[in-house]
C-alpha positions in Angstrom: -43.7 104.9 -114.0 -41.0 107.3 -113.2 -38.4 106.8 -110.5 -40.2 110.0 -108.6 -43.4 108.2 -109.0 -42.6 105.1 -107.7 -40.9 106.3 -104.3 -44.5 108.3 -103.6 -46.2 105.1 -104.3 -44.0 103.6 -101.7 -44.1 105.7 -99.6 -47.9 105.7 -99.7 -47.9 102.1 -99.2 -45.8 102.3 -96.3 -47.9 105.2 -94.8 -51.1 103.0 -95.2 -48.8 99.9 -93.7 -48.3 102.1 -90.6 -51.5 103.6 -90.2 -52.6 99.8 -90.1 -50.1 99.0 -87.7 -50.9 101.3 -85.4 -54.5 100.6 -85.8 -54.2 97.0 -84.8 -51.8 97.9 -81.8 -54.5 100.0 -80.8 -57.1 96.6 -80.8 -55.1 94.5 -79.4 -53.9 96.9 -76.4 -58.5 97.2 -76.2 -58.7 93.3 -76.3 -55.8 93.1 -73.6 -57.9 95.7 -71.7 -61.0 93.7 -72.2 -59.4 90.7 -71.3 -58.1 92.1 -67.9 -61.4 93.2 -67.3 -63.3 89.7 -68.4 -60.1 89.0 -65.6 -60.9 90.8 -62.8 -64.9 90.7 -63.3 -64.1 86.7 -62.6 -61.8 87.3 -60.1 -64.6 88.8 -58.4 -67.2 86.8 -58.6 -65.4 83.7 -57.9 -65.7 83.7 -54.1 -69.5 83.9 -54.9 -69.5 81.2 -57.2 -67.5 79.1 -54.9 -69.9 80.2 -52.1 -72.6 79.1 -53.9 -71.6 76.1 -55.4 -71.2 75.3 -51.5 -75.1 76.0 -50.7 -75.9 73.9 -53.7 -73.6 70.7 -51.9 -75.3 72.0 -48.4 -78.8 71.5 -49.5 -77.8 68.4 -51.5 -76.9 66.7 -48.2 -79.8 68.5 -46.8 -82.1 66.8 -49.2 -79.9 62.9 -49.0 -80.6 63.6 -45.3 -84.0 64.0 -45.7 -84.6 61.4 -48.3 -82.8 58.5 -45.9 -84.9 59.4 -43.2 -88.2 59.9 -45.0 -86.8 56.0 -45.9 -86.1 54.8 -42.6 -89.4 56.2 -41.5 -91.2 54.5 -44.0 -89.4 50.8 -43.5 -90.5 51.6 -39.8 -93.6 51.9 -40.8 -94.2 48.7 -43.1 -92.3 46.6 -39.8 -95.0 48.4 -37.8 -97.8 47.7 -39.9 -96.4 44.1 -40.6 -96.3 43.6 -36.9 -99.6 44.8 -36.2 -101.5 42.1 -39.1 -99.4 39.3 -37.8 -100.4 40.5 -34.3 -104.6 41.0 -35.6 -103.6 37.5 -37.5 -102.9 35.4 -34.1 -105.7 36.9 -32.1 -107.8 36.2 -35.3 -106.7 32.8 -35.4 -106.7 31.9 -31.4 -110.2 33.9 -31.5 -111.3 30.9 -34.8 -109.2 28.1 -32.4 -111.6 28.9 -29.4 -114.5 28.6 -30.9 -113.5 25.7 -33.8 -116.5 23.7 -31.8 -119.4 26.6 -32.2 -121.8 26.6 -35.1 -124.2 30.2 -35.1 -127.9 28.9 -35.7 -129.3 32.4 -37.6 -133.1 33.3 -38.3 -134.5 31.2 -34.6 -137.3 33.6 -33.6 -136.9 34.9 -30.0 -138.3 33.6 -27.0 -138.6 30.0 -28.7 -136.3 28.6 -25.7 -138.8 29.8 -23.1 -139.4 27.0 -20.7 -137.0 24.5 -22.3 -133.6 27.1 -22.5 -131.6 27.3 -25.0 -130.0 24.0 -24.9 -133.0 22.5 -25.4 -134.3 24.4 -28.1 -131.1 23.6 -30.1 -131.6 20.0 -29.7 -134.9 20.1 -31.1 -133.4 22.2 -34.0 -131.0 19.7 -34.3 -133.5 16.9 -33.8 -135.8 18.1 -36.6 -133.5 18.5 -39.0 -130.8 15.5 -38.3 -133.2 13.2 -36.8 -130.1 10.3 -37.4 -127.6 13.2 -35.6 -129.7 13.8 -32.4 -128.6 10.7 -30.6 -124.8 10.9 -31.7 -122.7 11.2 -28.9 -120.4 13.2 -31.3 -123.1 15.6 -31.2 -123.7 16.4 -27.8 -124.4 20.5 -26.8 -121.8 21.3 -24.0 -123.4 25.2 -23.5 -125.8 27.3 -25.9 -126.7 31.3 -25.6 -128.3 34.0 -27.8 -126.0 36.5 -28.7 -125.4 39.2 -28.0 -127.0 38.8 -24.8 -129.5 41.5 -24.5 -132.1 42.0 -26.8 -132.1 45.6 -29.0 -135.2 46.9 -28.9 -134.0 49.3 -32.1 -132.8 46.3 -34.1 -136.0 44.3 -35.9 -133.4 41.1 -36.5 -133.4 38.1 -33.7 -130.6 37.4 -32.5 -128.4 34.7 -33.4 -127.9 31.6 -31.6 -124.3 30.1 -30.2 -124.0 26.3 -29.7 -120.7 24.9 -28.1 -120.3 21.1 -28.7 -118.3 18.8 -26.5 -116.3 17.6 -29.6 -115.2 19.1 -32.7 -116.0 16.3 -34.8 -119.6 17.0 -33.7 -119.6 20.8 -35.1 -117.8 19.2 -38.1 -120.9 16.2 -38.6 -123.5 18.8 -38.0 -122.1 21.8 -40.6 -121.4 19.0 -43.1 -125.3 17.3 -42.5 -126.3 21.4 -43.0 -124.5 21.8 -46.1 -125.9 18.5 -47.5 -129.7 19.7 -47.1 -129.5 22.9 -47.7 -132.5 24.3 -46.6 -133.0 23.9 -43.1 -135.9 25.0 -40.6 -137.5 24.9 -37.5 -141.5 24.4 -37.1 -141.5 25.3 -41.0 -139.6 28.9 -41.1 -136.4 29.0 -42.7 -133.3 28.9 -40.9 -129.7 29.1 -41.5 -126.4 27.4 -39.9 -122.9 29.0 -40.6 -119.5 28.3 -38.9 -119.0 30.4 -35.6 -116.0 32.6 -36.9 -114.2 36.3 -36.2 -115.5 39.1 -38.2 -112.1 39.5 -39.6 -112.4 36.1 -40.9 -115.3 36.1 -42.8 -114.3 39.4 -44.3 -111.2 37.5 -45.5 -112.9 34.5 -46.8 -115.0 37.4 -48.6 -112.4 39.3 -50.4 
């Protein structure tokens, strides 16, 4: 290559050099610009980031608010609810203490105590089916009454019978003598003997 030759080469080369140069000034200065925009464009929405990164802690404290007392309601709730059984419990259990000396004599026809009273119709009861029990001073009926009191013309059952002993060792001789026979009656129909206790008792003893 002659010396003419080579200095156009050159100076082609340093042309292109240039041109590139120039071109990548020209980049740079668009990325700067970009960049200042990407700048400003955050600049801008930072208050509204910030503001809304504040509702977002807001309703968080909202919602721990809530959620403690949504918590405190429902603790107040179980105490109230443990209250109320332990209250239902004692009036269950004074209501079984109160009548721990009653037996319930189920399946007596009605109007079998007319002219001798109730009283007297559970002693015969009692006499026919513990003949060794009817003389026991254990044993001995302190008060005896249908229940409930007035008859229900709607309802086709009799109803039951209510004996109060004096002692409750005598409810405890005659429920064990019952439980020992098993089949009970009075002038040949079938009748039954069960322990005088709360509704809410026996649904207990049945669950």
């Amino acid at each position: 290559m002659s010396e003419p030759e080579f200095r156009i080469t050159i100076i082609r080369i340093l042309a292109g050099v240039k041109t590139r140069l120039e071109s990548l000034s020209a980049e740079i200065k668009e990325v700067k610009a970009n960049q200042d925009e990407v700048k400003n464009v955050i600049t801008e929405l930072q208050p509204l980031m910030d503001a809304t990164v504040a509702r977002m802690d807001e309703a968080e404290q909202r919602i721990s608010d809530i959620e403690d007392k949504l918590m405190e309601k429902n603790e107040a709730e179980e105490k109230r609810e443990i209250k109320a059984k332990e209250h239902d419990l004692r009036i269950r259990e004074t209501s079984d203490s109160l009548k721990r000396n009653n037996i319930r004599i189920i399946e007596v026809p009605e109007e079998e105590e007319r002219g001798i009273g109730v009283e007297g119709l559970c002693e015969q009861i009692i006499a026919e089916n513990f003949p060794n029990l009817g003389k026991d001073t254990d044993t001995k009926i302190q008060e005896a009454w249908r229940t409930p009191i007035r008859v229900n013309k709607n309802r086709p059952s009799t109803r039951c019978i209510i004996v109060k002993f004096t002692k409750y060792s005598g409810q405890e001789r005659i429920m064990k003598a019952a439980r020992e026979k098993k089949s009970l009656t009075y002038k040949g129909r079938q009748i039954r003997f069960a322990a005088d206790l709360s509704t809410e008792t026996w649904q207990a003893r049945k669950e």
